[in-house]
N, C-alpha and C positions, 0 to 999 in steps of 0.2 A: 750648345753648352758642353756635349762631351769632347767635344775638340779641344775646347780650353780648360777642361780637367784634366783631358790627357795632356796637355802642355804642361800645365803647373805637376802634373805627377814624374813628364821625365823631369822637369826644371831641378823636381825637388829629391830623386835619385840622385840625378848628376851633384848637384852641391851641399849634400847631405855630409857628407865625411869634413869636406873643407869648413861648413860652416862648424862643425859637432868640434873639429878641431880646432879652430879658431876661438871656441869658444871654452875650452878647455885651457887654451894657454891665456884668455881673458880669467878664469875663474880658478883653474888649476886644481880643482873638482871636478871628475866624472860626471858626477848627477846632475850635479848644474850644470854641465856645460852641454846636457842632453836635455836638461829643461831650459834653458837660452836658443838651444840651435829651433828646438820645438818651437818656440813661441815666436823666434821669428819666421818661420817657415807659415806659421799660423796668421799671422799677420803679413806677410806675402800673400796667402791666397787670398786671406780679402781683401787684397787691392789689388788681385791677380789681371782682373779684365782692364783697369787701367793702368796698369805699368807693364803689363808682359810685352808691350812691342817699344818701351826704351830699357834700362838695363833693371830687370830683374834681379841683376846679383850683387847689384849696390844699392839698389831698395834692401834685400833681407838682409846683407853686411851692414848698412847704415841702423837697420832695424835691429838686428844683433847687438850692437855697440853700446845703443840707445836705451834696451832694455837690462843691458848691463849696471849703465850710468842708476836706472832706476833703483835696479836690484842692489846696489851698493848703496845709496840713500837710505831705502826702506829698514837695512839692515846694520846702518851703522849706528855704534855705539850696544848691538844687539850680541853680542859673541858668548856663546854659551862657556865658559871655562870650566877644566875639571881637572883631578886631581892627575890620571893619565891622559897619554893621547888615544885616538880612537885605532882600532884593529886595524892594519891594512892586508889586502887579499896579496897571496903571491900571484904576481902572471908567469904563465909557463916562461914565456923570453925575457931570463932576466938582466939581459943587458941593456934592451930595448926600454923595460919596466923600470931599471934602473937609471938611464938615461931622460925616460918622462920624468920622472920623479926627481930630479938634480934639476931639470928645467924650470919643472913647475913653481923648484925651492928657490931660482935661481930669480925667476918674473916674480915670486913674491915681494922679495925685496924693495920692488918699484912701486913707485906710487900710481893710484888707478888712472891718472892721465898718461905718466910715464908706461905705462902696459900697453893702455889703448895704442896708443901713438905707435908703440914697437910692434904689436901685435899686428896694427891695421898697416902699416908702414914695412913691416919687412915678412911678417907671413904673407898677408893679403899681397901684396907688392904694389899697395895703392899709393897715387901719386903724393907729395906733398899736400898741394892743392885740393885733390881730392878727401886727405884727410883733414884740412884744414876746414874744409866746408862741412861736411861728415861729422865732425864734433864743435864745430861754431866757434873756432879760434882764427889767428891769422897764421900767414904761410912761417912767418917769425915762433910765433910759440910752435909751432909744431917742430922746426928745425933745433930752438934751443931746448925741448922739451926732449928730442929722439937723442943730440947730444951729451945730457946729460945723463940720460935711459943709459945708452952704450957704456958711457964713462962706468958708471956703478955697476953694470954688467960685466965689463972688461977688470975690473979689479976684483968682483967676486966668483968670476966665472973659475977659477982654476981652483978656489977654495972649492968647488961643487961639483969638478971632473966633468964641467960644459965646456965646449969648443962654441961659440956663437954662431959658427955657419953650423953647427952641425943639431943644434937645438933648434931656433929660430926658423931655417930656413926650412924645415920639415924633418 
């Protein structure tokens, strides 16, 4: 048993940051995208002794995606409104901070399939196919679905001072 703790504990060093980021550009929130990467990491280890000898890291990516879909359900039609917007912290690198922040404004725009699809499709670098199975569409809606994503990106990206390789791809 401690063999396969310690497996799932480097599993979940190593894809800690990619999953914490991926989920970040799904939710474009910090906190949720630390409570997303958590819950699917959580949900990984209990299915740790049956999936850690096929791929692990498209169990908790698919698990991430999945509990995203929930999370946007549960909460829709729920937006707290106020009269301002909430504080943002400075980060010491604000080019860097500035650049997540123009991203994050820039993936808002997209609708939550249009995100997934980008998200799982050009950070993750997963296949078509594999995102087509991944969210239970066909290879078609995810191709016309990443196409449209792009189009709306490409016309709002320079309003937002985003390069698309340079947001997207990390």
């Amino acid at each position: 048993m401690d063999g396969e703790q310690d497996d799932f504990a480097d599993f979940a060093r190593a894809t800690w940051p990619r999953l914490r980021h991926a989920a970040w550009l799904l939710t474009g929130h910090a906190q949720d995208a630390e409570d997303l990467a958590s819950l699917a990491l959580s949900r990984t280890y209990a299915k740790w002794r049956r999936i850690r000898r096929d791929d692990p890291y498209a169990y908790a990516r698919r698990t991430l995606v999945n509990a995203q879909i929930d999370r946007v359900r549960r909460h829709r039609g729920r937006e707290l409104l106020t009269d301002a917007p909430p504080e943002t912290a400075v980060a010491p690198d604000l080019d860097r901070s500035t650049q997540r922040r123009d991203l994050a404004a820039l993936l808002a725009l997209l609708s939550e399939r249009e995100r997934r699809v980008v998200v799982l499709r050009y950070y993750l670098d997963v296949s078509e196919a594999q995102v087509a199975t991944e969210l239970g569409v066909s290879v078609g809606t995810v191709k016309s679905t990443a196409s449209r994503a792009l189009a709306k990106l490409r016309v709002a990206a320079p309003d937002h001072g985003v390069t698309l390789t340079e947001g997207i791809c990390r």
